[in-house]
Every structure is written in structure tokens, then in C-alpha cells.
C-alpha positions in Angstrom: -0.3 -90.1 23.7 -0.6 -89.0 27.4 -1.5 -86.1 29.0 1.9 -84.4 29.6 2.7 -85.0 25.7 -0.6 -83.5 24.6 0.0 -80.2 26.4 3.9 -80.3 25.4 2.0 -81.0 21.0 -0.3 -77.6 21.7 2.4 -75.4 23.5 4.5 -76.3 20.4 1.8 -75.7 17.9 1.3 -72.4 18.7 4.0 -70.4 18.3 4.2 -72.5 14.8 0.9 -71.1 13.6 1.6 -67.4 14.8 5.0 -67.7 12.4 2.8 -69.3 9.8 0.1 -65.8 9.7 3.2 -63.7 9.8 4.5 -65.4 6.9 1.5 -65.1 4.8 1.4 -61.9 3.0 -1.9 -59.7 3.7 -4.4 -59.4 0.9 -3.7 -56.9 -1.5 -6.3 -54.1 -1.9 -7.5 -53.8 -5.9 -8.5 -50.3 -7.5 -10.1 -49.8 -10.5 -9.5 -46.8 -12.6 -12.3 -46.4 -15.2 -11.9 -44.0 -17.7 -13.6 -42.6 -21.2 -10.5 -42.0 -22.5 -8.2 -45.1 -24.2 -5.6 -45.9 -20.9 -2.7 -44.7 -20.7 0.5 -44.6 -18.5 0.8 -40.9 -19.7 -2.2 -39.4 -18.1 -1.7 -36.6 -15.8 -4.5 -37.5 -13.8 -3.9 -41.1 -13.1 -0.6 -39.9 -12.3 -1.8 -37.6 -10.2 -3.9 -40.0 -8.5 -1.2 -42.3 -8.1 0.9 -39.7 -6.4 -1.5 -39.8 -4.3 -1.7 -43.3 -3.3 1.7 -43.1 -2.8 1.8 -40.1 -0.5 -1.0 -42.2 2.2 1.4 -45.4 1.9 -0.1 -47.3 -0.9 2.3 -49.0 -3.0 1.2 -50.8 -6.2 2.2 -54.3 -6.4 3.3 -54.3 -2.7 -0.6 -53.3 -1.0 -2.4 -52.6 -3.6 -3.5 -53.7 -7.5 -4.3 -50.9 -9.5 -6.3 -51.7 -12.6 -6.6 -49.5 -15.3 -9.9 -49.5 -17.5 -10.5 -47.4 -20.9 -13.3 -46.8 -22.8 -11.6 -45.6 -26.0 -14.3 -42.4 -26.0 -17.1 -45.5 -26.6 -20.3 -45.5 -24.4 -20.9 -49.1 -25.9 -17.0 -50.0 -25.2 -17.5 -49.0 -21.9 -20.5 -51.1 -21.1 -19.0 -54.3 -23.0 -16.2 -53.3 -20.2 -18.1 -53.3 -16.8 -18.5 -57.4 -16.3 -14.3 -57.7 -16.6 -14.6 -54.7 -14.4 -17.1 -56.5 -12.0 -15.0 -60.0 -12.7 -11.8 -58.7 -11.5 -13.2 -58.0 -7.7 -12.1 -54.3 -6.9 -12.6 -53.3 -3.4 -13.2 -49.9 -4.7 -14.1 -48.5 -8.5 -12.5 -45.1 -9.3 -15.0 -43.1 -12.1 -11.9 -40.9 -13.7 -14.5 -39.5 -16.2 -17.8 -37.9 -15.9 -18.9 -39.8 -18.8 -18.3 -43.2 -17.2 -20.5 -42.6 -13.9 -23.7 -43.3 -15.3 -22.8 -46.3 -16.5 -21.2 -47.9 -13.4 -24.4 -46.5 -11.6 -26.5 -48.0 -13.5 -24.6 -51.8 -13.5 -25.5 -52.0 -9.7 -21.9 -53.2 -8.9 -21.2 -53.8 -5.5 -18.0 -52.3 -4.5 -18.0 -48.0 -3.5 -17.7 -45.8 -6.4 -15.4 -43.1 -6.1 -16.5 -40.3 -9.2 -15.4 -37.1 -10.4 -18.1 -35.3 -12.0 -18.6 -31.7 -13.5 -22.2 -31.6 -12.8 -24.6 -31.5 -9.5 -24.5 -34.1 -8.0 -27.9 -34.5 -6.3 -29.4 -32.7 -9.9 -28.0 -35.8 -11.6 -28.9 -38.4 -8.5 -25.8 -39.9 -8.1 -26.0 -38.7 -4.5 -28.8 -38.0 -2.1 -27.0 -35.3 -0.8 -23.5 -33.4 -0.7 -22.8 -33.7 2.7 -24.0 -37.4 3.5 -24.2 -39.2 0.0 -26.5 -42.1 1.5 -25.8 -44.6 -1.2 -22.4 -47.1 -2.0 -20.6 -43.5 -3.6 -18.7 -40.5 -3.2 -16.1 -38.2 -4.4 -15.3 -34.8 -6.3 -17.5 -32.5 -8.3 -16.5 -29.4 -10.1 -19.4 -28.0 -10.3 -20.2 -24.3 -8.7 -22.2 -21.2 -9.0 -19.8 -19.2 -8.2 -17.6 -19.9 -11.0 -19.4 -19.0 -14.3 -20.1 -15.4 -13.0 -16.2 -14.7 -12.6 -15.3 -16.2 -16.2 -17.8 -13.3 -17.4 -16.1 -10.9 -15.1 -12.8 -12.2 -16.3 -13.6 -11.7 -19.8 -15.2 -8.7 -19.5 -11.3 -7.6 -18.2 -9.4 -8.9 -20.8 -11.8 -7.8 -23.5 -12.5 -4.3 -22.7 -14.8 -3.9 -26.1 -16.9 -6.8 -25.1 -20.5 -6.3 -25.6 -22.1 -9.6 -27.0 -21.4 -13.2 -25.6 -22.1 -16.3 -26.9 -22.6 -19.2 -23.9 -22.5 -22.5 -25.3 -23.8 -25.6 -23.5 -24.7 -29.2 -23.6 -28.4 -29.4 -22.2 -28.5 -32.7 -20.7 -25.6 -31.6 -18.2 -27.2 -32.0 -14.3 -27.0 -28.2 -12.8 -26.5 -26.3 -16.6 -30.1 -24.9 -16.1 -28.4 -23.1 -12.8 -25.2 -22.4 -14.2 -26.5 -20.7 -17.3 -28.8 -18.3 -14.7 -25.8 -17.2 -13.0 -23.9 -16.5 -16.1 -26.8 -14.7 -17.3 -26.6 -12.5 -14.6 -23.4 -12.0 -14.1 -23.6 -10.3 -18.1 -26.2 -8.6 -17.5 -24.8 -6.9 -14.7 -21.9 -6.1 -16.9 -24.7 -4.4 -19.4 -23.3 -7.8 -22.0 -26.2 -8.8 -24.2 -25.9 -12.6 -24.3 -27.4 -15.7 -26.7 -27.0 -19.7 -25.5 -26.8 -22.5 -28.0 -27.5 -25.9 -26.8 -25.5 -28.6 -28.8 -23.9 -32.3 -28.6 -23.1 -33.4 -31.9 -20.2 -31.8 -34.4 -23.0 -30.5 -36.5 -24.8 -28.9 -33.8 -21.7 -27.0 -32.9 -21.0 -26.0 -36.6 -24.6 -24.6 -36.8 -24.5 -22.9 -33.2 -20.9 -21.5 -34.9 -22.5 -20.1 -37.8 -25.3 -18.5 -35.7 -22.8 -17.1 -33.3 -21.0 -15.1 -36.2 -24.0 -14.3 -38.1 -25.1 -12.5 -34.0 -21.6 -10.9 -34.5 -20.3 -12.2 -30.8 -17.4 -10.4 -29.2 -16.5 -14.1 -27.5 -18.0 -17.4 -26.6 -18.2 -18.9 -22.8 -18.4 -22.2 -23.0 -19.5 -24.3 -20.0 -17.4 -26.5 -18.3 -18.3 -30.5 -19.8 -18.6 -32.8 -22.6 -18.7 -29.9 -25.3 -15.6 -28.3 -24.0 -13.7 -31.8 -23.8 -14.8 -33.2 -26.8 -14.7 -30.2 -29.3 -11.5 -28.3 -27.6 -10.1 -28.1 -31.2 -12.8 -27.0 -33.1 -13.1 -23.9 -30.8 -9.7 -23.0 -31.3 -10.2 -23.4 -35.3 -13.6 -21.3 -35.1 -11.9 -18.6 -33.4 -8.9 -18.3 -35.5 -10.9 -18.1 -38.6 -14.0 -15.4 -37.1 -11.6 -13.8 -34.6 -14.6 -14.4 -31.5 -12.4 -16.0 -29.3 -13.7 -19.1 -26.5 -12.8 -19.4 -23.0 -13.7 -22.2 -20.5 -13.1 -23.7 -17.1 -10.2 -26.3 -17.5 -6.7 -25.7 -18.3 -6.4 -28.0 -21.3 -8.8 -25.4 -23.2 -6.3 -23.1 -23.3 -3.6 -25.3 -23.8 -5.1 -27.2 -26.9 -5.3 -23.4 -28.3 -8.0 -21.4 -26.8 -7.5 -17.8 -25.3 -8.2 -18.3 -21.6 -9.1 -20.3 -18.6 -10.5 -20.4 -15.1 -10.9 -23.0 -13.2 -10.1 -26.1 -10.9 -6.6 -27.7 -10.6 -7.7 -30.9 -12.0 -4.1 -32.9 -11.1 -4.8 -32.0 -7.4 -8.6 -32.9 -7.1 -7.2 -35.9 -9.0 -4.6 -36.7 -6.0 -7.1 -35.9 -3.9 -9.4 -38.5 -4.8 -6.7 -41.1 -3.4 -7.5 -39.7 0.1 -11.1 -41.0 -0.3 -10.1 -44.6 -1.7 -7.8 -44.5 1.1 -10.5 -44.1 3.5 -12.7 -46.7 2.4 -9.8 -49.5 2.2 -9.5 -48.4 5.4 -13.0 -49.0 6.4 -15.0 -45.6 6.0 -18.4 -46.1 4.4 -18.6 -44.1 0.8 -22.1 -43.3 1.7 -21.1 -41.2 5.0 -17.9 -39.2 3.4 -19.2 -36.0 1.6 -18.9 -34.8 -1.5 -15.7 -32.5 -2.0 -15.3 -29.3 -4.1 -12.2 -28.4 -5.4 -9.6 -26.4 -3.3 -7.1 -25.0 -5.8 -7.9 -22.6 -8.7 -6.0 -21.3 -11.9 -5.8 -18.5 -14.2 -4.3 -19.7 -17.3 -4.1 -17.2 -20.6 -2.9 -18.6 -23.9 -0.5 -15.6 -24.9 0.0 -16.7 -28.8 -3.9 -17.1 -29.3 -4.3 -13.8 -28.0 -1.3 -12.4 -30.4 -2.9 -14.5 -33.1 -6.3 -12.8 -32.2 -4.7 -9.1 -31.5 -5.8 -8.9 -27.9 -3.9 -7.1 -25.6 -3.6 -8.7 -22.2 -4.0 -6.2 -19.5 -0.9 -6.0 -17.1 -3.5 -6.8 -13.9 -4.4 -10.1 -15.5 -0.7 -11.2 -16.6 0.1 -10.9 -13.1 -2.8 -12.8 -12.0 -2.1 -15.5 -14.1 -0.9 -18.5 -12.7 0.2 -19.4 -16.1 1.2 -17.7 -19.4 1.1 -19.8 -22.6 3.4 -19.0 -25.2 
């Protein structure tokens, strides 16, 4: 081959291999959504998250693979999970439950961790700090001071006659030491007398019950976490049967039963989470993007438990509300 017809091979090789890259589709990004609970299409928070993904351009099956991971409510079924986790290559791991961040922490995977978390975050080290994490993670927590002193204030409105409250807890939780302080203030400002009761198992929570009623409580605040999750529906049944009625931070109390709620939007600081995966498929470092609070808040009164308990909402609260549960 001469000279002339080696120039004319290269000039005609090029264009080729630019058609050839356009041609080949770019690599698809891969999430992985872990949760506690058994997966499902149904959850309002992966949906929520996936709105999300959605909104910034992210469109499964087109840019991105998302994974879906549950635990079945199983510590062990969640560890017996983490090496399909690790084996499927996410370029980012989404911690939908509290329950589930310890766990990935602990497995030293490599791709960011994106959480959502009830507790402290720098009281339970899964950050350094809020504002500049300063390891491979990131994301929302719903834990604030500022929170437990209005539920007091709160109940203190819609039960005029309150004089003795009942807070009920899970020790181990990162930041309940704090959050208990400011409730405790908040009641006794509010001249409440007040009693915790540490539990974790369904037999701790029957005894703290019995304890609570033999104290003759006017109502039980129970702290946002893995009691209120898990035993929802056992609050609801104590309080129908010893009329001393529970209220927490996150909607689904009241809507599995319970009289009232104040707390987070959990759907839109679970769509907000996609804006962090979103930054760090597009490059941002997990350890440099703070930690977020949540923005929205809701009222949320369950009108036939407080028929069923005889309370009379006051009009200043039902038009507070942002919702009324019949």
C-alpha cells in the first residue's frame, strides 16, 4: 500500500469509528434500593423516590437499573442479602430504612451510600459531620430537637385535661438521650408530670403498657423509630382498651389507628433523596454533600380514634390539620 492509499485508509476510518461510539449505547447507571421491609412495587416511598428520578431525567431501563432489595423485617435476611447486593455493581446503594444502615456500613462496600435515618447522625457515626460527611455517605435524617417539644405542645392543645405523659422510647436509638431532654422540658414547662419507658421487644412494651396504666397516664408520646414502626398496632389496641391515647411523628401512626401526628412528609424527603443519587451519578462526592433535614411538615389527626376515645378536637387544631382521618 502506498502512501496516498494509507492516508485515503485513515481519513476513511475515522468517521467509521465516530458512527461506531454513537452507536453504542452509554452505560446504564444501577441503583440499589435496600429496604427492611419485604419489596414491593406498592411502596409510597420507592414510588416517591422514583418520581423523583424521573423528575431529574432518569429513566429506568433507558439510563438507569434500579434494583430493589428487601429484608423481609430480618437483620439475618438482610446480611445473607449484602454480597448479591455487592455482586450486582451499583454505582450507588440507597439505605430506604434506618434499620438497614448499619449493616451496609458495616459490609465496607465500596459504592456511596445514600441513607435515611431517624437518628443523629454523627451520635450514631455514620457521618463525621452534618455539613461535610467526610466518608463514602450521605443523605436525609429526621431527626430534630425541635420537634419533640411541639408534639408536647400539640398534645397539651388537643387534650386540655392533660396532666400525666407517658414517653416511650427505644434506648439504643443515636440522639434519644437529647430528644427525651427536650421533651422533658417541654412538659415540664407545661407543669405535665412525665415517666419514660425504654423497650424493644413485644414484651417490653406490654410491661411498659401495664406500668403506664397502673401511673394512670392522660397519653403516651412515643418517639419517632423502631418502636413506633414496629408496634404501630399495638398502640392503637392499648389505647382503645385503657382510653390513654399515643401520638407520634410519622403519618402512618395515625393512619394504622393512633390519634395524632406531627411530623416530616416522608414521600417528599423520599423524592428528595433522588436529587442526591443524582448528584453523585453525576460525579459529586457523597462525602462533600451534607446531610439534609426535612423541609415539609404535617399535622395529621385521626378523627374516628378520637370519637372512639371521646376527645373533642379543638376548632384551632382541625384547621391546622393538614389532614383529617375519618
Amino acid at each position: 500500500m502506498d502512501r496516498r492509499t494509507a492516508c485515503l485508509s485513515l481519513l476513511a476510518v475515522g468517521p467509521l469509528a465516530a458512527s461506531i461510539a454513537r452507536a453504542q449505547p452509554a452505560r446504564k447507571a444501577r441503583v440499589a434500593w435496600v429496604s427492611m421491609e419485604p419489596p414491593s412495587p406498592e411502596s409510597p416511598f420507592l414510588a416517591a423516590f422514583r418520581s423523583g428520578l424521573r423528575a431529574l431525567g432518569w429513566s429506568e431501563g433507558q439510563n438507569v437499573d434500579l434494583d430493589t432489595w428487601g429484608a423481609d423485617n430480618s437483620r439475618d435476611r438482610l446480611l445473607a442479602l449484602i454480597p448479591q447486593i455487592d455482586a450486582s455493581r451499583p454505582d450507588v446503594i440507597v439505605a430506604a430504612s434506618g434499620l438497614a444502615v448499619r449493616p451496609l456500613i458495616d459490609a465496607n462496600l465500596q459504592p456511596p451510600l445514600v441513607f435515611v435515618v431517624s437518628a443523629d447522625v454523627v451520635i450514631a457515626k455514620v457521618v463525621q459531620s452534618w455539613s461535610r460527611p467526610g466518608v463514602n455517605r450521605t443523605g436525609i435524617s429526621f431527626f430534630s430537637l425541635d420537634l419533640a417539644p411541639k408534639r408536647v405542645q400539640l398534645m397539651k392543645e388537643l387534650l386540655p385535661g392533660l396532666r400525666r405523659l407517658a414517653f416511650v422510647g427505644w434506648p439504643p436509638h443515636s440522639g434519644e438521650l437529647l430528644e427525651l431532654e427536650a421533651a422533658r422540658q417541654a412538659a415540664d414547662a407545661l407543669g405535665l408530670q412525665h415517666q419514660y419507658h425504654g423497650v424493644d421487644t413485644a414484651a417490653e412494651l406490654d410491661a411498659a403498657f401495664e406500668r403506664i396504666a397502673q401511673w394512670n397516664a392522660d397519653a403516651i408520646l412515643v418517639f419517632a423509630g423502631t418502636v413506633a414502626n414496629v408496634h404501630v398496632d399495638r398502640f392503637a389496641a392499648f389505647a382503645a382498651r385503657s382510653r390513654i391515647p399515643a401520638v407520634s411523628a410519622w403519618a402512618q401512626f395515625a393512619e394504622r389507628g393512633n390519634l395524632m401526628t406531627f411530623g416530616p412528609v416522608l414521600k417528599e424527603s423520599y423524592g428528595r433523596l433522588a436529587s442526591i443519587v443524582d448528584r453523585i451519578l453525576k460525579g459529586a462526592k457523597a462525602a462533600e454533600i451534607p446531610v439534609e433535614l426535612p423541609t415539609k411538615f404535617e399535622l395529621v389527626i385521626n378523627m374516628k380514634a378520637a370519637k372512639t376515645l371521646s376527645i373533642a378536637v379543638p376548632r384551632s387544631m382541625l384547621e391546622r390539620a393538614d389532614r383529617l382521618i375519618d
